[in-house]
DRENPADO-248268 format. One record per residue (C-alpha): x, y, z. Coordinates in steps of 0.2 Angstrom, whole numbers, plus 5000, padded with zeros to 4 digits. Layout:
residues N
XYZ
...
This chain:
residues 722
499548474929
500148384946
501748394953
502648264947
502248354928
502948494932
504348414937
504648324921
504448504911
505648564921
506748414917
506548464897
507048634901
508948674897
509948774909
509748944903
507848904901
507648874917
508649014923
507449154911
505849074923
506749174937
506649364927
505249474929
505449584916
504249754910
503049774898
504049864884
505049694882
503649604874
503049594859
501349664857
501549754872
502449924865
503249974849
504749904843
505650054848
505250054867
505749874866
507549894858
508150004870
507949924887
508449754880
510049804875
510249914891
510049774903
510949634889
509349544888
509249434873
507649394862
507949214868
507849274887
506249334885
505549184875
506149094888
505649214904
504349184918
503249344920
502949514913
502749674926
501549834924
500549794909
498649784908
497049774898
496249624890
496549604873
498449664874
498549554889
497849394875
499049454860
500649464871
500149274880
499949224862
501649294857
502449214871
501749064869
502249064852
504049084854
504348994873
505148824869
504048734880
502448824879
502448914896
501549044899
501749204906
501449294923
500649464923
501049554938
500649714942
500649854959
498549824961
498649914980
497050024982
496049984968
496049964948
495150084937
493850114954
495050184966
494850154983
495450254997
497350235003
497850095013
498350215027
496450265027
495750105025
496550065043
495650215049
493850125044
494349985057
493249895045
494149745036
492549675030
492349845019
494149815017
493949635012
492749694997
493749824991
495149704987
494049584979
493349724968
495349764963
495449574960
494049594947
494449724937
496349684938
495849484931
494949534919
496149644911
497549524911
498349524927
498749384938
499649444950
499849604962
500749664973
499949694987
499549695002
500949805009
500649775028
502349885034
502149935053
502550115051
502850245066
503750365056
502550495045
504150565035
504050395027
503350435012
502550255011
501550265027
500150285016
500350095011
500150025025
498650015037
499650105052
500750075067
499749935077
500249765072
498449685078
497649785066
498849765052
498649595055
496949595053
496949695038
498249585031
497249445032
495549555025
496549605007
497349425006
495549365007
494749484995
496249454983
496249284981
494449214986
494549034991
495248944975
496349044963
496048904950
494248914949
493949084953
494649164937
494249354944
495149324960
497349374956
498749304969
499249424982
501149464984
501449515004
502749665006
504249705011
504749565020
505549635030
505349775043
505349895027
504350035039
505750055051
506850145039
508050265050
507550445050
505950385039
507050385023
506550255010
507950125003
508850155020
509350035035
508249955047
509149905064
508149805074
508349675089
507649505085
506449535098
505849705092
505549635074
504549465080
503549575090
503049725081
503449705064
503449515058
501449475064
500749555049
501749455036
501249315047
499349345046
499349355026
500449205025
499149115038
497849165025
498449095009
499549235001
500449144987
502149274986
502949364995
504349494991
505749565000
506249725007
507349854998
508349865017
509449765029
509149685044
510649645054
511749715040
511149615026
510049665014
508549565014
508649504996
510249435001
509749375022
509749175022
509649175040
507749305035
507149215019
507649025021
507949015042
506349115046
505149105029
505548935023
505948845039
505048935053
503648975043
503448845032
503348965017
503348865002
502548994988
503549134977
504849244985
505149404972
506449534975
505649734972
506249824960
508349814954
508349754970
509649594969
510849704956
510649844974
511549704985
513249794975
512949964981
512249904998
514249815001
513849635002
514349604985
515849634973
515049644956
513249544948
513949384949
514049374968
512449484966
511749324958
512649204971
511949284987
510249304980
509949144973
510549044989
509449165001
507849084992
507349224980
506449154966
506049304953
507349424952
506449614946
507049704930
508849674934
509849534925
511049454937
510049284937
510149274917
512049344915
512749254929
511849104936
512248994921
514148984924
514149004945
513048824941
514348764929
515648814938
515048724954
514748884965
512948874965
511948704965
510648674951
509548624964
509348794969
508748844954
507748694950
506648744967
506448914961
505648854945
504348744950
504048874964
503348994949
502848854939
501748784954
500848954954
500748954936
499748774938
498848844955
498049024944
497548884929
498748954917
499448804908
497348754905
496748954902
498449054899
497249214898
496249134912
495049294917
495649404903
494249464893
493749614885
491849604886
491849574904
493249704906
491849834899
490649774909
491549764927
492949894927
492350064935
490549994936
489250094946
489349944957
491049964959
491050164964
489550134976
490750054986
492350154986
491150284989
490650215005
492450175010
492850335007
491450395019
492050275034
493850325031
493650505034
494050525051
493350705060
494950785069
494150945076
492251005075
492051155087
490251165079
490551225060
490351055054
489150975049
488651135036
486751195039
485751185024
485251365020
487451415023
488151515010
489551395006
491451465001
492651314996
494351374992
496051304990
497351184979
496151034982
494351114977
494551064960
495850944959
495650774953
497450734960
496350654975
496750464971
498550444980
499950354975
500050174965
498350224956
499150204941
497650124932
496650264938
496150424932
496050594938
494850644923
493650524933
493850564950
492450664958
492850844963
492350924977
491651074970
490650984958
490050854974
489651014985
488751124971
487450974968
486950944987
486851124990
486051184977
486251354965
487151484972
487251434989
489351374983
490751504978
492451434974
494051514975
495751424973
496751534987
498351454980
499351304972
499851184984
501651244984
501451414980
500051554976
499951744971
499351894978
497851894966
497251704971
497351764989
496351924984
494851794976
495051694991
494651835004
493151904989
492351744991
492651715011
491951865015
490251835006
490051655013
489351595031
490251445033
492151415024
492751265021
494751235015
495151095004
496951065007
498450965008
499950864998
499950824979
499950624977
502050644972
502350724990
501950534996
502150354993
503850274986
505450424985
503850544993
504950555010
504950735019
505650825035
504450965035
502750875039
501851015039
500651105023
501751205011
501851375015
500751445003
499351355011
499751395027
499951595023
498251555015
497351475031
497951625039
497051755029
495651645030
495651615050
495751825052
494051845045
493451735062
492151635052
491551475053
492951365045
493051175042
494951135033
494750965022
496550875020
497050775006
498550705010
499650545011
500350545029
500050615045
500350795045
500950935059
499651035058
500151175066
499451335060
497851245054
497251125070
497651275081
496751425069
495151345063
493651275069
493551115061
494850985051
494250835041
495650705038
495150635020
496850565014
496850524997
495050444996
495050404978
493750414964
492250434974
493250554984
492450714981
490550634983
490950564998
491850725007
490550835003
489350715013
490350715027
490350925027
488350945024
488150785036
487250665025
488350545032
488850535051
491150535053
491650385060
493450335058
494650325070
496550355067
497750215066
499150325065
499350445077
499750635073
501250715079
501250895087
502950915077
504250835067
505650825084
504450685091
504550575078
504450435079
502550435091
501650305093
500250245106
501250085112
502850135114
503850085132
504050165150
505650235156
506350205173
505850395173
504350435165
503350595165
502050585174
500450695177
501250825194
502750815185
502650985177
504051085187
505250925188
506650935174
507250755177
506050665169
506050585150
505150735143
505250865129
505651065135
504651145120
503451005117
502250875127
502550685125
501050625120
500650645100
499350805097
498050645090
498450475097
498150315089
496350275087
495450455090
494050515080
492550605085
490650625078
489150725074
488350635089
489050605107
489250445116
489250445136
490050265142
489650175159
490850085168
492049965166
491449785170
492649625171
491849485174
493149435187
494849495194
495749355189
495949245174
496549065175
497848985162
496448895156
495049005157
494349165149
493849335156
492349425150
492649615150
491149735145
490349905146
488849995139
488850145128
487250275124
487250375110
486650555118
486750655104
485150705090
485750575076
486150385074
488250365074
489650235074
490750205091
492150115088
492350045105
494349995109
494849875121
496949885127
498149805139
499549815148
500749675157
501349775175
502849675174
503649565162
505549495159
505649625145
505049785147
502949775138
502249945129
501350055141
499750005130
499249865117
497749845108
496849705108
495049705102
493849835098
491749825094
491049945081
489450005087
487950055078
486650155089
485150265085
485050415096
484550365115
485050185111
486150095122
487349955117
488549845125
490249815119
490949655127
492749605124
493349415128
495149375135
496049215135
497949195142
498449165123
498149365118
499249395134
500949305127
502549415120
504349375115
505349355129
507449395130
507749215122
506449245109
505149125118
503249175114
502249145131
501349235145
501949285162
500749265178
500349435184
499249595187
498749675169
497949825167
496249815156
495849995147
494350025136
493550175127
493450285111
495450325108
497050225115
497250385127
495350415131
494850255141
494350185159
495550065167
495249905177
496549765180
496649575186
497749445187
498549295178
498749135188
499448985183
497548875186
């Protein structure tokens, strides 16, 4: 259908009708989707009536191919005009194959493997039905108690963008219409949803224009750039509104600004939240402020339906408002093919085919292997053949190693550690021992714990958080392991065997009384249904480590928030300035995180040269050409993730002590030398100034390059006007 069809469809459509293509309802609405009891009961909860869900414009949360067809077909059947519906669904690390976290995605730096694991999600969420996701979620986030830091691809806004850009393209391919296993990707929480105070979900976020243009808007910016077709808001304020409420965020900045002209969709109860928030009296000026700030689908609340129709009778709210929302949606509808194909990739025979395939899990698996980033290796790791092996605690043989929003996923299917380690090393080489729960353990698990330590040569921990202790509402102010694993690690660490700790886990951690007592940790994060084969490599060495963290780790909970490009002061702490109290410091603490942004080390060692700029200063106009070699001097080929950072001297605004702005993935054989060369141009120098204005300032900038953003040689040059 073209434009001007959809127009006239929407000129046939009475009030009310129009008004239903603006909820997004759940699947136990639908007919054919649950039973007729699941149904009853919500409907006359929210006063939804069976016409409103004739009449509505997508469905949320429900999957599979054949239920997907028998609820279109319903629909179809009873919507006056014969529109069909959108399936959206939360599609963020994978379908059926789960796929590492988001968090540890970020720590491949590897946004082609990136790119592929979103098209593979597209896949096996098409066929089943869906059409939509909700994803990607690219939230700068500096605050680990944030239970959704997992989510997002960490706390640089460089390489958020570029991942941004990575899922957009693996979710959507190049042509929604023709490519009917490619789904539309929804760009979350617009905005600045990461900069919750005190790292507490639903809360407020109070940020300077400045601060959010700079840090926390470029990611939003880069899907958008790419094609992302929705986007939806954020569950907090900025400036005192909430977002689902901001005109001056949604229609100044998104529709003006940005030229935004897709779907905007609130999350979750999120318009009928603008009451408690305080911006609004009851659902009718719920309604009001949501409808004028832009917002197109209102999520599984009903202000739109109960209140629109008479605010537009009545004047308050011009039908024009909600006219645009409409042929927003129904333009996506036409862009995905659905008025053509209304089941457009759904199909149960290609759903058995694709979904989970070995082809599928080959590739999670090695995503899970370049997300695992090696925190500590004093030389137990990686584990010699003939070691006697003891793998004890919560995680050893726990399936619960997919992570938050898996909800497709399985746990039966995910590949356990013990199972992965037993089958590399071979019979009777493994004992396992549980040590503990992963809040709590008895004397008799700490007993078979310490039994099977003591007959091992090497031990290896698998520990960390259960997949509720993170993602949405899994916000905590005690970042540290439960106590039951930390009293476990310190049984263990007495023994003074060679011990390697594995972490499954959802956020950085304080891992004091872990990183401090053992010889080795491996960060896994949730790495999803290969997880377990691809750990187990990492320990026996099959595969080299080489992710790098794109969130740092603090030493404790009292620094939060730490992260590597934060400001100067006019009194920073500098290296001599151990006995000087007036300095911005911490008494009981150092300043800097215990892992910085970007560290993560290797079964092999790499020895850099010096820091070569092709010249000391860079024209306006002209590019500068910064490089330096790098030889692998270890006994085994490995990956250097080569960063390159800058820093303005002096700006009209105060510019972060560091900022990343490129880095070369290296792959070199032992002996090999490689050369990572970095290309600078005035336009990657630019930032916000006081009145908002994006440009560069002539000047010295330091240049910094090497293997973390606190581990690097430094040169500098200047920017001149010619």
């Amino acid at each position: 259908m073209d434009n001007q069809q959809l127009l006239g469809l929407i000129d046939k459509m009475t009030l009310e009708e129009k008004i239903a293509q603006l909820v997004q309802l759940a699947a136990p609405f639908y007919e054919g989707a649950d039973d007729e009891g699941q149904i009853t009961g919500p409907m006359q909860a929210m006063g939804i009536t069976d016409s409103m869900v004739a009449s509505s414009g997508s469905i949320l949360g429900y999957a599979g191919a054949a239920g997907a067809i028998a609820v279109q077909e319903a629909h179809l059947a009873k919507n006056p005009h014969g529109i069909p519906l959108l399936f959206m669904a939360d599609i963020v690390h994978g379908f059926k194959t789960i796929f590492p976290v988001p968090l540890a995605i970020g720590c491949s730096w590897d946004t082609e493997l990136a790119e592929r694991s979103a098209e593979i999600a597209a896949r096996e969420a098409a066929v089943s039905g869906i059409h939509v996701t909700f994803a990607p979620m690219v939230d700068l986030v500096r605050d680990p108690r944030w239970g959704r830091v997992m989510e997002s691809t960490g706390e640089d806004p460089y390489l958020n963008s570029l991942f941004a850009r990575a899922f957009v393209r693996g979710l959507q391919g190049d042509d929604l219409q023709a490519e009917a296993e490619r789904v539309a990707a929804c760009v979350k929480h617009f905005a600045a949803y990461g900069a919750s105070e005190a790292g507490r979900d639903y809360n407020t976020v109070d940020l300077s224009e400045r601060q959010l243009r700079e840090y926390y808007l470029p990611a939003y910016k880069a899907a958008l750039d790419e094609g992302c077709e929705m986007v939806m808001t954020s569950f907090n304020t900025i400036d005192g509104i909430p977002a689902s409420a901001n005109e001056k965020l949604m229609r100044d900045l998104l529709r003006e600004e940005w030229k935004f002209d897709g779907v905007l969709i609130s999350d979750w109860g999120a318009v009928k939240e603008l009451i408690p928030h305080g911006v609004a009296e009851d659902e009718r000026e719920a309604a009001y402020r949501a409808i004028r700030a832009g917002v197109d689908i209102e999520m599984m609340t009903a202000c739109y339906v109960h209140e629109l129709p008479e605010l537009v009778r009545g004047g308050q709210v011009d039908e024009a408002l909600v006219d645009e929302s409409v042929l927003r949606i129904l333009q996506l509808k036409n862009k995905l093919g659905l008025f053509e194909r209304p089941h457009r990739g759904a199909n149960p025979e290609r759903e058995a085919e694709v979904v989970f395939s070995r082809e599928h899990r080959e590739a999670a698996y090695e995503l899970a292997t370049k997300s695992t980033v090696l925190l500590k290796n004093d030389g137990v790791l990686p584990i010699r053949p003939e070691a006697k092996v003891a793998l004890i605690g919560p995680f050893a043989n726990s399936g619960d190693i997919l992570g938050p929003w898996s909800w497709s996923g399985s746990t039966e299917d995910a590949v356990r550690l013990d199972g992965a380690l037993a089958e590399r090393l071979g019979a009777g080489n493994l004992i396992v021992a549980e040590g503990c729960g992963i809040e709590s353990g008895t004397e008799q698990q700490l007993r078979e714990a310490l039994e099977a330590a003591v007959q091992a040569d090497v031990i290896v921990l698998a520990l960390g958080e259960a997949s509720e202790m993170s993602g949405e509402a899994g916000c905590r102010t005690d970042i540290r392991l439960p106590q039951a694993q930390l009293e476990l690690v310190a049984l263990i660490a007495e023994l003074r065997k060679p011990t390697a700790a594995v972490l499954f886990n959802g956020r950085p951690l304080d891992l004091h009384g872990v990183y401090d007592k053992l010889g080795a940790v491996v960060e896994a994060w949730f790495p999803g249904s290969e997880g377990g084969a691809a750990v187990a490599d990492i320990l026996i060495g099959a595969v080299n480590p080489s992710a790098r963290l794109s969130m740092s780790f603090p030493h404790s909970v009292g620094q939060v928030p730490v992260y590597y490009n934060h400001f100067n002061t006019g009194r920073p702490l500098g290296a001599d300035d151990a006995q000087v109290r007036y300095v911005s410091q911490y008494l009981d603490a150092p300043n800097d995180p215990l892992l910085p942004f970007g560290f993560g080390l290797s079964y092999t060692t790499f020895e850099y040269g010096s820091l070569k700029l092709s010249s000391d200063k860079l024209p306006g106009d002209s590019r500068l050409t910064v490089s330096i070699d790098v030889t692998n001097t270890g006994e085994r080929a490995g990956t250097e993730t080569v960063q390159l950072y800058i820093r303005d001297i002096a700006g009209e605004v105060v510019r972060p002590v560091r900022e990343l702005k490129g880095f070369v993935k290296l792959d070199l054989a032992p002996g090999e030398v490689g050369t990572a060369v970095f290309t600078l141009g005035e336009e990657q120098l630019r930032y916000h100034h006081a009145d908002l204005s994006f440009k560069s300032d002539p000047g010295r900038f330091d240049v910094f390059v090497g293997r973390s953003s606190l581990d690097t040689q430094q040169g500098s040059f200047v920017l001149t006007n010619a």
